[in-house]
C-alpha positions as CSV (number, residue, x, y, z in Angstrom):
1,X,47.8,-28.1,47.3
2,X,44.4,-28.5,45.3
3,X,42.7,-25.4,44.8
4,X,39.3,-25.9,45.1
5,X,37.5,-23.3,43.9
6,X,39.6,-22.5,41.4
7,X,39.5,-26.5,39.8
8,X,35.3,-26.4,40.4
9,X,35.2,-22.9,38.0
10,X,37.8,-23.6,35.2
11,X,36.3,-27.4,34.8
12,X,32.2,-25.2,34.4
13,X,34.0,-22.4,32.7
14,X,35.4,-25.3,30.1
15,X,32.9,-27.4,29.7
16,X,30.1,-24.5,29.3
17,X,32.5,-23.0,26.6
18,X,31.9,-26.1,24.4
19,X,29.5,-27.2,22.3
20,X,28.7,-31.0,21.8
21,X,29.5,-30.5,17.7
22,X,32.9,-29.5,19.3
23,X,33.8,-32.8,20.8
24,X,31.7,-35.1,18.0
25,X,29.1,-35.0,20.4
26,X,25.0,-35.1,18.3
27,X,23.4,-31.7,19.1
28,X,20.0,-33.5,20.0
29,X,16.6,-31.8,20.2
30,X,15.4,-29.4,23.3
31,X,18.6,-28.8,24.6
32,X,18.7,-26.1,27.2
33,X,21.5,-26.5,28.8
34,X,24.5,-23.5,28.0
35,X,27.7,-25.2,27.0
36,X,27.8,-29.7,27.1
37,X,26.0,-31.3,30.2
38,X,28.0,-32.5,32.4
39,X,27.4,-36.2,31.7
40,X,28.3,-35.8,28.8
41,X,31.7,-34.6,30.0
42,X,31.9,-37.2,32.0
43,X,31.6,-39.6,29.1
44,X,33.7,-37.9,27.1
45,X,36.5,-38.2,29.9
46,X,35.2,-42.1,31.1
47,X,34.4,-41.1,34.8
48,X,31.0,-41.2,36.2
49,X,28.6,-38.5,36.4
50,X,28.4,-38.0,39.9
51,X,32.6,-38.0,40.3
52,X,32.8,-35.2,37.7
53,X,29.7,-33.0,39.4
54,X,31.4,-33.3,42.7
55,X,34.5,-31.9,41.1
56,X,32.7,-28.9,40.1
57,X,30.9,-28.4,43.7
58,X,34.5,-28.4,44.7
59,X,34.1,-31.7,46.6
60,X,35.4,-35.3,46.6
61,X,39.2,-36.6,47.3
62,X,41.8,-35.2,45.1
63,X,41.9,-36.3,41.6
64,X,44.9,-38.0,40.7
65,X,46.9,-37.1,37.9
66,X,45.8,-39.5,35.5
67,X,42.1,-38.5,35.9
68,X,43.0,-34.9,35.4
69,X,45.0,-35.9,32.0
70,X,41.4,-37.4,31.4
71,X,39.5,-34.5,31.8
72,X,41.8,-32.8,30.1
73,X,41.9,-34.9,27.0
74,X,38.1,-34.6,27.6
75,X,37.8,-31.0,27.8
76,X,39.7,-30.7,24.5
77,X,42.6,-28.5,26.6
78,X,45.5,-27.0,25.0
79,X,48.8,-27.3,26.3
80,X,48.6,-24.1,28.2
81,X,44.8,-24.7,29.6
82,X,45.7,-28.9,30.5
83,X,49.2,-27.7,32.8
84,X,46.5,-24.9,34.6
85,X,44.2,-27.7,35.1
86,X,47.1,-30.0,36.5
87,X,48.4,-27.1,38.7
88,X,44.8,-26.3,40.1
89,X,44.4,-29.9,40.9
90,X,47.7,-29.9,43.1
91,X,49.8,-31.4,40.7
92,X,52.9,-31.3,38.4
93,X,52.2,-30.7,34.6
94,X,53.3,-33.7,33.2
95,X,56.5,-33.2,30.1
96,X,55.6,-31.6,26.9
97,X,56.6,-33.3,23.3
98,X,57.6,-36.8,22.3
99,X,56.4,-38.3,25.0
100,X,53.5,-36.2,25.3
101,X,49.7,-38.6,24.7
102,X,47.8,-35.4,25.3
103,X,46.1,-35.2,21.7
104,X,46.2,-31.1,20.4
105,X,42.3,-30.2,20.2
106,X,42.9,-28.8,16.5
107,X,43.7,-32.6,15.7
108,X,41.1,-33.7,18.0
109,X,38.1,-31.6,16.0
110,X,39.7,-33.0,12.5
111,X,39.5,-36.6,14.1
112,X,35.7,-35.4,15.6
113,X,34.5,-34.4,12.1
114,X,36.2,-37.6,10.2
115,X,32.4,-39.4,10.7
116,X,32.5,-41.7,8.0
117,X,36.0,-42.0,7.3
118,X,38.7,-45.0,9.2
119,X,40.9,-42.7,10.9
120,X,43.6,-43.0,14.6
121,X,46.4,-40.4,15.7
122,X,49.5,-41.9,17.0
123,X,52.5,-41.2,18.5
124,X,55.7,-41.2,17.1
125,X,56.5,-44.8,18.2
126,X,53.0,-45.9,16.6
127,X,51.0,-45.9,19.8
128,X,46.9,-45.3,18.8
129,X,45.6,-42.6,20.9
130,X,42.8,-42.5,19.4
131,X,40.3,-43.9,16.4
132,X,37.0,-43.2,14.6
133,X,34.5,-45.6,14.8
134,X,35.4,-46.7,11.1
135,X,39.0,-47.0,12.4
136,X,38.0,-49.7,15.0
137,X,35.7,-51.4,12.7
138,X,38.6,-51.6,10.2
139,X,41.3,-52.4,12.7
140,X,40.0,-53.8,16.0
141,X,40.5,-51.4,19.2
142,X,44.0,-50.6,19.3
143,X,44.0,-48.1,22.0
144,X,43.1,-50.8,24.3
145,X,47.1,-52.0,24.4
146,X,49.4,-51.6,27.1
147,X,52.9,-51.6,28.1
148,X,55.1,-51.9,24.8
149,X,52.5,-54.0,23.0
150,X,50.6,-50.2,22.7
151,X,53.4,-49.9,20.3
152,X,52.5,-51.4,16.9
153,X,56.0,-51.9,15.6
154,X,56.5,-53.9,19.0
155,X,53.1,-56.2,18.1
156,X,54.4,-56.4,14.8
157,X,57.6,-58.3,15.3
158,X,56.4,-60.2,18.6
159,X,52.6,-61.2,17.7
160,X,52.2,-62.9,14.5
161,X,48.4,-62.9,15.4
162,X,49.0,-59.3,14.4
163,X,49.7,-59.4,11.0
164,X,46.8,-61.2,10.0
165,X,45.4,-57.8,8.7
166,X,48.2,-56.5,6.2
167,X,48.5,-58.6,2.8
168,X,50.7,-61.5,3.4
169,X,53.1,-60.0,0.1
170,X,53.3,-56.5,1.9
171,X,54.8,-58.1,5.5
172,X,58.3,-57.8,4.3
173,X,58.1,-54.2,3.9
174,X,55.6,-53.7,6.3
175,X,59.3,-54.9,9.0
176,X,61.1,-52.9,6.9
177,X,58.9,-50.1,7.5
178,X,58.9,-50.0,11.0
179,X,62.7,-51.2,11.9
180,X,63.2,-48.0,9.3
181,X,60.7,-45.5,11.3
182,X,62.2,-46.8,15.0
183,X,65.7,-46.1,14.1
184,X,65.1,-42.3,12.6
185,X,62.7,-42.2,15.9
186,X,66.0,-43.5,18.1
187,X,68.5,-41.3,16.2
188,X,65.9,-38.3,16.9
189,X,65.4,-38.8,20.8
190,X,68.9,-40.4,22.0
191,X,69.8,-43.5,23.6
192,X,67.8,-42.8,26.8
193,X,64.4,-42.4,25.1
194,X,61.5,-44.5,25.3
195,X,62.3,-45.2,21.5
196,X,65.9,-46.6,22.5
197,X,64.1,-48.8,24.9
198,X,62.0,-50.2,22.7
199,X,64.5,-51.1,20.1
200,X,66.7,-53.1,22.6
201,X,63.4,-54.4,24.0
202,X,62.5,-55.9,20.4
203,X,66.3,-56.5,19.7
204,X,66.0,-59.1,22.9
205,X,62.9,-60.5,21.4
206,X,63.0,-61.0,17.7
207,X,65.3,-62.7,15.3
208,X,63.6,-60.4,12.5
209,X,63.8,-57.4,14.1
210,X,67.4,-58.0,14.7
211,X,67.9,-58.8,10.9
212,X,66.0,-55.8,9.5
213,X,68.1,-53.4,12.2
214,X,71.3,-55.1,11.2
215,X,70.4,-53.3,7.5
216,X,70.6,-50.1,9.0
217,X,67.7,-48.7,6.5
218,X,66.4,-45.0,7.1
219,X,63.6,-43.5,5.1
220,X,61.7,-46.4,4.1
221,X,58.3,-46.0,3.1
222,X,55.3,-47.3,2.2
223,X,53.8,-47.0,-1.3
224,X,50.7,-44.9,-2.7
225,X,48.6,-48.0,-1.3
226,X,47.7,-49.6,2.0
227,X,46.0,-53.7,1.7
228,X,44.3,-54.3,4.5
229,X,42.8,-57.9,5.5
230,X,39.5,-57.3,6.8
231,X,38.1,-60.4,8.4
232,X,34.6,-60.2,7.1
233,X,35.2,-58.0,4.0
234,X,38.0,-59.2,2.4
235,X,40.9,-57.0,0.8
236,X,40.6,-53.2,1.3
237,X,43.3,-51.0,-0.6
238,X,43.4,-48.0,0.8
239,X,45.3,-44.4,0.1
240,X,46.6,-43.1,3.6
241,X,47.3,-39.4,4.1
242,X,49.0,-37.9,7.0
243,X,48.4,-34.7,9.1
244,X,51.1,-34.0,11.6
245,X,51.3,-32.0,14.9
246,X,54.9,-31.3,15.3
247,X,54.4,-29.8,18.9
248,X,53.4,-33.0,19.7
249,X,55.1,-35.6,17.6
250,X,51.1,-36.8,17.2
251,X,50.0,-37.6,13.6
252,X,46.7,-37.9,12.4
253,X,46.2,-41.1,9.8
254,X,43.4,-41.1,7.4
255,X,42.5,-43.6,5.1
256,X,40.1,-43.3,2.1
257,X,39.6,-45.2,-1.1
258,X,39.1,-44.2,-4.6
259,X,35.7,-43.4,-5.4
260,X,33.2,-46.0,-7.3
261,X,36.2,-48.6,-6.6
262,X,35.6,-52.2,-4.8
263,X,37.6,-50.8,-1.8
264,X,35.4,-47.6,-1.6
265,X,31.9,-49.9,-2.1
266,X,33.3,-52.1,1.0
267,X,34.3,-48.6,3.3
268,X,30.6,-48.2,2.8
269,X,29.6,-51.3,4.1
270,X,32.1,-51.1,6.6
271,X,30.2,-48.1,8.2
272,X,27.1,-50.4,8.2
273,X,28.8,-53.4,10.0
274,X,30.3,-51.4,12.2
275,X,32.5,-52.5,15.3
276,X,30.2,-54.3,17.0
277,X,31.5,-57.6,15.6
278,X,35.4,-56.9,16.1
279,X,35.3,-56.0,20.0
280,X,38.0,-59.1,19.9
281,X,39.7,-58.7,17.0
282,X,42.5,-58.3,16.7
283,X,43.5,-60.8,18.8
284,X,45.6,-59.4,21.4
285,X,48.6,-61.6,23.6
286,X,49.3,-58.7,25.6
């Protein structure tokens, strides 16, 4: 049973606690207000304004469980604070780990602070949870995926529209790569797991995928060097480090370029251009 009160004074207790620098949010001028606004909250968690006041004047329906994973995410919960939130709401905490999309806030105030720099975190399975702004003008929106396709390793060896952004020589390990990550990921989780579904998903799909799987290859890896295809900016090569969250399985991808290189000149335009221009790319069949 939803409790109210109780939902109505964690969500103002939360969202006062938090400053709009916390969540990547500008600080603006004359700001009175103790805490973030709540429109701002409810931006942050993509419902409207009014929906999220009413929650806090403890009235409206129910939320359902994926709103309150929303305001969760939103809120920048921990673990502890987002299974409160589900239990106030009248709900069952969803499961913890692997298959987990609630993003950590540490990882969410790195991501927050990465302003000028392409950046996603992903799951395990290579689902985007989230991006930078310079990570969907590199990229294209890839949170906007669902079903398997949310899985890149899926896109890659079922939409050839997909590859369009990798350097044509780096596609062979590039399925490498990922037939490589998905079986340690299988081995890991069992034959039940959402991984061992997706490998007999894309075993039932693709001649490649079969053929790279059939090599049994573990621990294959990228090199030093990314080269991605922009479509307006040619060739970027670019140096990705990784930041993990084991609680989660979540890692947080950052790509930079060396300094005064062609790559680092076109990051900068990059940040100009923006995403404006790539709300459709990369094309999507799913």
């Amino acid at each position: 049973m939803i409790d109210r009160a109780g939902l109505a004074e964690f969500l103002r207790r939360r969202r006062e606690s938090l400053q709009p620098e916390d969540v990547g949010l500008p600080r603006g001028h004359r700001r009175r207000t103790s805490g973030l606004r709540r429109e701002e909250v409810a931006s942050l968690c993509h419902i409207s304004t009014d929906y999220y006041s009413r929650l806090e004047r403890e009235r409206g329906p129910q939320p359902s469980p994926q709103m309150i994973a929303s305001l969760a995410q939103g809120l920048h919960l921990s673990l502890d604070e987002r299974d409160h939130l589900f239990r106030l709401a009248g709900h069952n905490p969803p499961a913890r780990g692997a298959s987990s999309e609630h993003v950590s806030p540490g990882l969410l105030r790195v991501l927050d602070r990465l302003t000028d720099t392409p950046a996603e975190i992903v799951t395990e399975l290579g689902e985007t949870l989230r991006q930078t702004p310079l990570g969907v003008a590199l990229t294209g929106d890839l949170t906007r995926y669902t079903g398997p396709a949310r899985s890149i390793g899926y896109r890659w060896f079922t939409d050839p529209d997909q590859r369009a952004r990798y350097h044509p020589d780096d596609h062979a390990l590039h399925s490498r790569v990922f037939a490589s990550g998905l079986r340690r990921v299988v081995t890991l989780r069992g034959p039940d797991s959402s991984a061992a579904q997706l490998q007999r998903l894309l075993a039932a799909e693709s001649d490649e995928f079969r053929a790279a799987w059939q090599e049994h290859e573990v621990g294959v890896g990228y090199q030093n060097v990314k080269r991605f295809i922009h479509p307006e900016l040619g060739l970027l090569e670019l140096t990705c480090q990784t930041l993990l969250d084991p609680e989660q399985s979540h890692s947080l991808l950052v790509y930079t370029a060396v300094p005064g290189s062609e790559s680092h000149q076109k990051l900068q335009l990059l940040s100009v251009i923006g995403a404006e221009h790539l709300t459709s790319w990369p094309p999507s069949s799913g």
